[in-house]
C-alpha positions as CSV (number, residue, x, y, z in Angstrom):
1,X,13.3,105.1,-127.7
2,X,15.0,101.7,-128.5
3,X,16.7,99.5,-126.3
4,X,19.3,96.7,-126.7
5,X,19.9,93.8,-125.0
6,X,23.0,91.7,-125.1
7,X,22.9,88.4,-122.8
8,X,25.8,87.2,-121.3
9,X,26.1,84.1,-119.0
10,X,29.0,82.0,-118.2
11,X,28.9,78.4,-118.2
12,X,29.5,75.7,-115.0
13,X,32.0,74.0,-116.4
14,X,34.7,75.0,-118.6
15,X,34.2,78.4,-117.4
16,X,33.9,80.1,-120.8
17,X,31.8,83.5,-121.2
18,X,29.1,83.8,-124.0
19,X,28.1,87.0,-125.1
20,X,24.8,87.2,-127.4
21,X,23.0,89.5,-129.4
22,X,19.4,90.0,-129.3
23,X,16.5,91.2,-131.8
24,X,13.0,92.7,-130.9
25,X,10.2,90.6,-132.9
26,X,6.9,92.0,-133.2
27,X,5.3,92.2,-129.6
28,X,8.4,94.0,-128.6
29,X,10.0,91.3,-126.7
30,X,14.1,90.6,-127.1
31,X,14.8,86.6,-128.6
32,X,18.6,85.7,-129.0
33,X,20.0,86.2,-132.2
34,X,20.6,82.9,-133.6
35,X,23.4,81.1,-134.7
36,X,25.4,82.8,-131.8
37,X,28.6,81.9,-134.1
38,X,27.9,84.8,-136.1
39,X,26.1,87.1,-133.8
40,X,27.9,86.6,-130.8
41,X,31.1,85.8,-128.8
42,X,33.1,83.1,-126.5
43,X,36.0,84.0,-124.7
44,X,38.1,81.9,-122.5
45,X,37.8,81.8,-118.3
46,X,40.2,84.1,-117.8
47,X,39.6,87.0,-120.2
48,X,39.9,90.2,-119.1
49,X,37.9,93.4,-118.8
50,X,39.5,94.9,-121.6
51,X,38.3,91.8,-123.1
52,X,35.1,91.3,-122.3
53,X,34.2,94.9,-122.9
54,X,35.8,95.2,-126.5
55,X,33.5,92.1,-127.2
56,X,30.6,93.3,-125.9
57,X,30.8,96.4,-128.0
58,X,31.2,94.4,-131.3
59,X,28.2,92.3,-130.3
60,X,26.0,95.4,-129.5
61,X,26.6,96.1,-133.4
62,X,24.4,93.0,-134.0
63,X,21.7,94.1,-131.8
64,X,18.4,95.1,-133.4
């Protein structure tokens, strides 16, 4: 069965939400996708559900 793994966290100040897409190297362990520009998202504070779920479904198509 395989797994994906997005990582979301929102930051201190500013209050902006990332949303990142993650791989599975060799040992089976998840790494971030890097650049998060094109493998991930940032929305504004004050996004909404509809949002933030819509956004998490586009990054889940980057997921390994």
């Amino acid at each position: 069965m395989k797994s994906k793994l997005v990582k979301i966290y929102q930051m201190k100040k500013g209050g902006q939400i990332f949303i990142n897409a993650t791989g599975i190297n060799k040992e089976g362990d998840f790494y971030s996708k890097s650049p998060a520009s094109d493998f991930g998202r940032c929305l504004c504070s004050s996004a909404t559900n509809g949002e933030i779920g819509k956004a998490v479904k586009e990054v889940l198509t980057n997921c390994d």
